[in-house]
C-alpha positions in Angstrom: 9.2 23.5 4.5 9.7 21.0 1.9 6.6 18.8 0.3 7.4 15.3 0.4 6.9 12.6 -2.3 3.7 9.9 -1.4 4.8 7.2 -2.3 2.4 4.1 -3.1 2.3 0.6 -3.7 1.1 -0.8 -7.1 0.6 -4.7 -7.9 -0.1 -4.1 -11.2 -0.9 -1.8 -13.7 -4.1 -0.9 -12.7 -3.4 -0.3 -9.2 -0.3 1.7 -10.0 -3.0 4.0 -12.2 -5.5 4.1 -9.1 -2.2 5.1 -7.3 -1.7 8.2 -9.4 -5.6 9.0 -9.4 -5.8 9.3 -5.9 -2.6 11.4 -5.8 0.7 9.2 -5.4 3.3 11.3 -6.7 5.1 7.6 -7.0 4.6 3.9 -7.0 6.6 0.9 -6.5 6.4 -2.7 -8.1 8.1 -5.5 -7.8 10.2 -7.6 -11.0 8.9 -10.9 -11.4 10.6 -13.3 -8.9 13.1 -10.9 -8.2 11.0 -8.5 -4.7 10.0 -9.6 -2.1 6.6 -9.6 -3.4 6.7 -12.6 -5.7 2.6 -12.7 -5.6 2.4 -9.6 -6.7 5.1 -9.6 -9.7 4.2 -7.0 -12.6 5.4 -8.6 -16.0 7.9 -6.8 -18.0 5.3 -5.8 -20.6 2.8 -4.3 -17.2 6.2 -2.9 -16.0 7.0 -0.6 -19.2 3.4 0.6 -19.6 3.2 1.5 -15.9 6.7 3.5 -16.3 5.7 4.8 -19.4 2.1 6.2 -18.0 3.5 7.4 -15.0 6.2 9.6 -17.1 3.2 10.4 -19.1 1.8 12.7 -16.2 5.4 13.4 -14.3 5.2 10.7 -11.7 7.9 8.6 -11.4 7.9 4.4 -10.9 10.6 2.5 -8.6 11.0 -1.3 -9.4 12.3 -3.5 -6.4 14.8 -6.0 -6.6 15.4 -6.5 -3.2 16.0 -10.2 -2.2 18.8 -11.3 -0.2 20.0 -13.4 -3.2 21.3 -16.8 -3.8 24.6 -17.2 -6.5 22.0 -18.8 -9.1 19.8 -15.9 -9.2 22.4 -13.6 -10.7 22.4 -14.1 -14.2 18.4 -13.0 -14.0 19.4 -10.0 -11.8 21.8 -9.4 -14.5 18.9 -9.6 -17.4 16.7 -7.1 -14.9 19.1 -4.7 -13.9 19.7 -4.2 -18.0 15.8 -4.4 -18.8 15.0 -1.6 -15.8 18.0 0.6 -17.1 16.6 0.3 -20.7 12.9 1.2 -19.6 14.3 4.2 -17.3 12.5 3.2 -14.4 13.3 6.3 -11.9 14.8 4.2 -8.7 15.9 0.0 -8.1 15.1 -1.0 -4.2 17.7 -3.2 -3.1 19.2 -4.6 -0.1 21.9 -7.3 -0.7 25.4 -6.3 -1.5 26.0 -8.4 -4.3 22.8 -7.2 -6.0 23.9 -3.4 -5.6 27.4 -3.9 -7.4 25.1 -5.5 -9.9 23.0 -2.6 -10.6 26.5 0.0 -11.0 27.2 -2.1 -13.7 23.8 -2.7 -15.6 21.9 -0.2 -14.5 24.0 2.8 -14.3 21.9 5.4 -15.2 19.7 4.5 -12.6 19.0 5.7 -8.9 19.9 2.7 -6.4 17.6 2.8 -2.7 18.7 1.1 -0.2 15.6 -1.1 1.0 14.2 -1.2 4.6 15.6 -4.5 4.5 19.1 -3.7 4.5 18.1 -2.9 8.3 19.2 1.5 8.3 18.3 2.5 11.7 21.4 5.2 12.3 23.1 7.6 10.3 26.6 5.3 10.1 24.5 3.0 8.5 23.2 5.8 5.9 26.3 7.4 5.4 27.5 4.0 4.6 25.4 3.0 1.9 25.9 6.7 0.4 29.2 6.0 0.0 28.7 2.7 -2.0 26.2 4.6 -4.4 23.1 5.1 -3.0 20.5 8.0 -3.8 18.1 7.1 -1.3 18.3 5.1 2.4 14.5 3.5 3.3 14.3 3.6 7.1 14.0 0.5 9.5 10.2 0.7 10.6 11.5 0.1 14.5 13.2 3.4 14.9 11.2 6.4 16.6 11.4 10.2 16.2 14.6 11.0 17.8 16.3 8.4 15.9 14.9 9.5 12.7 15.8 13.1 13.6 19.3 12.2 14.1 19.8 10.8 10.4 18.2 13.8 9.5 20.5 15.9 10.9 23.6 14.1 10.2 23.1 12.2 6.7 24.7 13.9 3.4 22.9 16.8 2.2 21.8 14.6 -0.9 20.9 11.8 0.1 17.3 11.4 0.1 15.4 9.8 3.2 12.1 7.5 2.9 9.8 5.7 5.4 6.8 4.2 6.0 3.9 6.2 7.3 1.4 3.6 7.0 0.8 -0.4 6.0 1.7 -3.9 7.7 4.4 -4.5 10.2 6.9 -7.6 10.0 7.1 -9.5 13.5 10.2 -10.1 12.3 13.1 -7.1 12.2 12.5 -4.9 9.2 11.3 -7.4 7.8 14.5 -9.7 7.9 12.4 -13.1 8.9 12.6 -16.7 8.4 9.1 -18.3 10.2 7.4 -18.6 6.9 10.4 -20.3 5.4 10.9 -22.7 8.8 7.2 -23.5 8.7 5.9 -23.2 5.2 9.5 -23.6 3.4 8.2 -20.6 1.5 11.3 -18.1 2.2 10.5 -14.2 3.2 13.8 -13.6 1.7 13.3 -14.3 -1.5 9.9 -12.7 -1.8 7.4 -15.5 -1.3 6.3 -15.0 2.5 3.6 -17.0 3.6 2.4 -14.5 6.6 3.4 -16.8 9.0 3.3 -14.1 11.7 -0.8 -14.1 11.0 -1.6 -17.3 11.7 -4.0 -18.5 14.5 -1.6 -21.0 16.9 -2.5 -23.4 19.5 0.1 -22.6 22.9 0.9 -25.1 25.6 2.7 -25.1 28.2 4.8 -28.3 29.2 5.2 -29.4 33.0 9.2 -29.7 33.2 8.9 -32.6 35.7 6.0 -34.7 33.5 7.1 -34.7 29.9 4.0 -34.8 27.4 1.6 -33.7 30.4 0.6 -30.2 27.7 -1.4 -28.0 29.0 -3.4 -25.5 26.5 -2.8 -21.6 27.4 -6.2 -19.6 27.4 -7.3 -18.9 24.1 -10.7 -18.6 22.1 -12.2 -20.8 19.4 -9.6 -19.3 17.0 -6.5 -19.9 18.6 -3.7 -17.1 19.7 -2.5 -14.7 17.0 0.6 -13.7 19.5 2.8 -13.1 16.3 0.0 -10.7 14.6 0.6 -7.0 14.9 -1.4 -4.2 14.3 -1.0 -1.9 11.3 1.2 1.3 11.3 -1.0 4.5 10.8 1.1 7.6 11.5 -1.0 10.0 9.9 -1.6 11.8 13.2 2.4 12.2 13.0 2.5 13.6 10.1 3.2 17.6 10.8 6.3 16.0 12.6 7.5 13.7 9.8 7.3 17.1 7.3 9.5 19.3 9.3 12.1 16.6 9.8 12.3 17.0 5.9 11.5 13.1 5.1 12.0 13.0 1.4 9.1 10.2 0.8 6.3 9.2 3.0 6.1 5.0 1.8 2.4 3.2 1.9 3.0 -0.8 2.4 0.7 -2.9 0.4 1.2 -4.5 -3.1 -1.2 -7.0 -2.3 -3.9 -4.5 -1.0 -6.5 -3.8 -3.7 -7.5 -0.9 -5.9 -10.2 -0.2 -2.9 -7.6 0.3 -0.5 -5.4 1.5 -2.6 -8.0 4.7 -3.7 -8.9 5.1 0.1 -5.2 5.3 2.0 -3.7 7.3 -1.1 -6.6 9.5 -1.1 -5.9 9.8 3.0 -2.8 10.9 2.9 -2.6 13.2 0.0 -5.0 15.2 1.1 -3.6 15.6 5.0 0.0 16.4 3.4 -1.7 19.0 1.0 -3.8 20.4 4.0 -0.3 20.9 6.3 1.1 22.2 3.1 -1.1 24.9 2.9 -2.4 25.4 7.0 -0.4 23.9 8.9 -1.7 25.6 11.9 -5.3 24.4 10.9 -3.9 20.7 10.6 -7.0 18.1 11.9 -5.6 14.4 12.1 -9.1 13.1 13.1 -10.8 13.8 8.8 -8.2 11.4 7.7 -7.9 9.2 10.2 -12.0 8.6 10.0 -11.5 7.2 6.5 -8.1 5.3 7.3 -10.9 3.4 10.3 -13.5 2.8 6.8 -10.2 0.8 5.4 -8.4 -0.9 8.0 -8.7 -4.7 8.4 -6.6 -4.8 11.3 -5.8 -2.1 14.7 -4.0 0.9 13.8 -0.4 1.6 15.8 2.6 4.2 15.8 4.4 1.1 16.4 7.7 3.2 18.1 7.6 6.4 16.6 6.4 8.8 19.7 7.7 5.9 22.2 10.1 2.8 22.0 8.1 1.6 25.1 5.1 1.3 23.0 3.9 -1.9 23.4 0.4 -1.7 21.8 1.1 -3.2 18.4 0.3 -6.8 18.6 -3.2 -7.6 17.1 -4.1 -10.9 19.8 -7.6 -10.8 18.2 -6.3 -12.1 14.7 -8.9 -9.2 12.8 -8.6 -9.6 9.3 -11.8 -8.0 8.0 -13.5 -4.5 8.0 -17.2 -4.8 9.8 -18.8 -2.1 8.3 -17.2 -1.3 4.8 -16.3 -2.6 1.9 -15.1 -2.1 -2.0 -18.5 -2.0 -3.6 -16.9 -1.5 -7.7 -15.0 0.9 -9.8 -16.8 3.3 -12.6 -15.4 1.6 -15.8 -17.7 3.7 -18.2 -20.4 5.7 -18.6 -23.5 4.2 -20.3 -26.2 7.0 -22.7 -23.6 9.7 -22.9 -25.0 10.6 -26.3 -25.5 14.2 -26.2 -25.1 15.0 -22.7 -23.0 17.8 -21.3 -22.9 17.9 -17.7 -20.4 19.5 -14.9 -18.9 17.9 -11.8 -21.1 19.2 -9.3 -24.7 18.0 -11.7 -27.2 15.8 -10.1 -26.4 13.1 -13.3 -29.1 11.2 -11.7 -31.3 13.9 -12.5 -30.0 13.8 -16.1 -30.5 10.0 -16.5 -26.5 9.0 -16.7 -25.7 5.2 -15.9 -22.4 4.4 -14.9 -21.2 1.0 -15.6 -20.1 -0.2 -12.4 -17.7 -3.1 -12.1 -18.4 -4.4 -8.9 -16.5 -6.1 -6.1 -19.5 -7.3 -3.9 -22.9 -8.2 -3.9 -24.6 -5.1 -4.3 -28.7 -4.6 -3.9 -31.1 -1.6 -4.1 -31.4 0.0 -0.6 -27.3 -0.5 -0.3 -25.3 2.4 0.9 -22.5 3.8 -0.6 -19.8 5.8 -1.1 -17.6 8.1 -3.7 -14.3 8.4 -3.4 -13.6 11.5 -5.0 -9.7 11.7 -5.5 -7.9 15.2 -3.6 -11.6 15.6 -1.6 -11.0 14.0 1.8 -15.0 13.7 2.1 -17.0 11.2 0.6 -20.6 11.8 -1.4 -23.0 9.6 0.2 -25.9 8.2 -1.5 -28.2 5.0 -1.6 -29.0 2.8 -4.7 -32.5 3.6 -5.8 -32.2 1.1 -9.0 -29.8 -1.1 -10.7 -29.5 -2.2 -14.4 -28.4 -5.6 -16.0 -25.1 -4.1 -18.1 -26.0 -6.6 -21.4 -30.1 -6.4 -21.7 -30.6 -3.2 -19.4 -33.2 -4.8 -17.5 -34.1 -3.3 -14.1 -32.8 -5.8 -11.6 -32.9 -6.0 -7.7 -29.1 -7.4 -6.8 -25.9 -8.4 -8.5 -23.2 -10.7 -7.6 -19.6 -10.9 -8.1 -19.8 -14.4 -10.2 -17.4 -13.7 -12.7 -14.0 -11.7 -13.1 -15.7 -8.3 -14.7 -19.0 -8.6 -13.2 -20.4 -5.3 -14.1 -24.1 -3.6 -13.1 -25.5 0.0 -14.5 -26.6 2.5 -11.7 -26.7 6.4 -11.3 -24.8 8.8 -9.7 -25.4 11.5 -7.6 -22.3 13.7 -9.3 -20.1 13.6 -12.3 -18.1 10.5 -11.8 -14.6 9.4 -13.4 -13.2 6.4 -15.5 -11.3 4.4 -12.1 -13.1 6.0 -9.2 -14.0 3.7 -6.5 -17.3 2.9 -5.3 -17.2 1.6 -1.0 -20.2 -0.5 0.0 -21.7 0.2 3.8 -22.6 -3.1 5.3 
């Protein structure tokens, strides 16, 4: 039984470093203008330290350049493909054509997958792109088990296999959309989608015989969000997705944040090591209770067990999580003069103040909770007092104000630089 690479998003530096805490053995990033994630660009000077950090520790960083690209943007494909072979990023996503014979010839020495947007739902397709140079094929999210099984079984011994496990679905296929173009002139194709799909949308219904006469189908005070789908979770799936020998399980999200980031990741690594090591022991439900902390929409298998599926559509438009939130990050530890401690020490007991950059209002009496990366549990505890970070004042509350906003507090346990605090509402 092989162990598959978990493979994360990362919008920039810092999240590609929460990535690797919480146990990504990869991340990808987009280049600039150049994925289909133009919002969440990494600059070339972000993009080398993330590659360098991540060879630093043995992880390894893929860069996408996947737009379906017009003849002007070639000369800047050009300028990337020779930038990512110089940096020796491990992997280029791509889907066009014209943009793969561009990487052969300026980025040779690097592995070329084939994105989910290049639309590979059979083995012909695989085999295909194997032939014109590809080390990995990144599965269409619309295909189910038996599909997926059947590229398995027929693909090239070495070419490796990747798919999502978890994340946001496209109404449109794979991805391949143009509503956000049509209505925003903001073009999914060319990495600046405007979520389209998740708007709220007055529907009418016309009388054929009375043009004009509209009549308003039933919706609430928001609208209809008949384009909105729920968000892939196959975490309950994964046993299955092991033994078929999928070479990378892929987490969507380069917009999420760090909080999200830390809490999926953290999901996920720790149900593949668990399989890993008992698989007859494997309990879906641990994992599945913190994925429910995180989500901010439903959670679907979309067609994996069943192409009939049709419970993916998200008609209530959720966007937000009603009982949790990302309450901060430990960015240092405050009084650490003298102080030797081990994990498992009460430091509150010992007086240690973390400094706390925090996300949300936080007040004394607040809940929260430590996300402890490879521990699938979280420590618990309440905020007994908080400490201005500049004049160490005892104060009741803090607010996000300010990019930074920071607060002192204690922790039950021995806490790291980058762990993430969640807030209980």
């Amino acid at each position: 039984m092989k162990k598959p690479e978990l493979l994360a998003p990362a919008g920039s530096f810092e999240k590609a470093k929460t990535a690797f805490m919480y146990g990504a053995d990869a991340v990808y990033c987009g280049t600039g203008s150049l994925s289909l994630r133009s919002r969440a660009e990494v600059d070339d000077d972000d993009l080398a330290k993330t590659i360098k950090y991540a060879h630093s520790i043995g992880k390894k960083v893929y860069a996408a350049i996947n737009i379906y690209a017009w003849d002007e943007y070639y000369e800047e494909i050009k300028k990337q493909a020779k930038m990512l072979n110089e940096m020796k990023v491990d992997g280029i996503i791509a889907s066009d054509g014209g943009v793969i014979d561009i990487l052969k010839e300026y980025a040779p020495d690097v592995d070329i997958h084939i994105s989910t947007q290049a639309n590979i739902v059979s083995y012909h397709s695989a085999n295909f792109w194997y032939k014109n140079g590809a080390k990995r094929v990144i599965l269409g999210r619309e295909m189910n088990k038996e599909q997926i099984r059947q590229i398995m079984e027929h693909k090239p011994k070495d070419l490796e296999v990747e798919m999502f496990v978890h994340g946001a679905i496209c109404f449109g296929y794979s991805g391949r959309c143009f509503l956000s173009d049509f209505l925003a002139s903001r073009s999914a194709n060319l990495g600046d989608c405007a979520q389209s799909c998740r708007w709220a949308y007055n529907v009418y219904v016309e009388e054929h015989n009375k043009p004009g006469n509209l009549m308003p189908v039933e919706h609430d005070e928001k609208g209809t969000y008949i384009f909105s789908s729920k968000d892939l979770c196959l975490i309950k799936e994964i046993p299955e997705i092991i033994e078929m020998g999928i070479d990378s399980l892929k987490i969507e999200g380069r917009l999420k944040t760090e909080y999200y980031l830390a809490s999926v990741v953290n999901a996920y690594r720790n149900a593949i090591n668990d399989y890993m090591k008992e698989p007859e022991k494997y309990d879906y439900t641990k994992y599945l209770k913190e994925l429910e902390k995180t989500k901010t929409r439903g959670l679907t298998t979309f067609y994996f067990n069943d192409r009939n599926n049709k419970d993916f559509q998200e008609y209530d438009g959720k966007q937000y999580n009603p009982d949790y939130e990302f309450g901060g990050k430990v960015v240092g530890i405050d009084s650490m003069e003298n102080t030797k401690f081990e994990q498992n020490d009460n430091t509150e007991e010992k007086g240690i103040k973390y400094i706390i950059e925090i996300r949300n209002k936080l007040k004394v009496g607040d809940t929260m909770e430590i996300l402890i990366p490879s521990q699938i549990t979280p420590v618990e505890f309440k905020i007994e007092k908080l400490w201005d970070t500049e004049t160490s004042e005892e104060v009741d509350c803090v607010n996000p104000g300010k990019a930074g906003q920071s607060i002192k507090m204690k922790l039950p346990i021995k806490c790291e630089k980058g762990w993430i605090l969640r807030r209980k509402k």
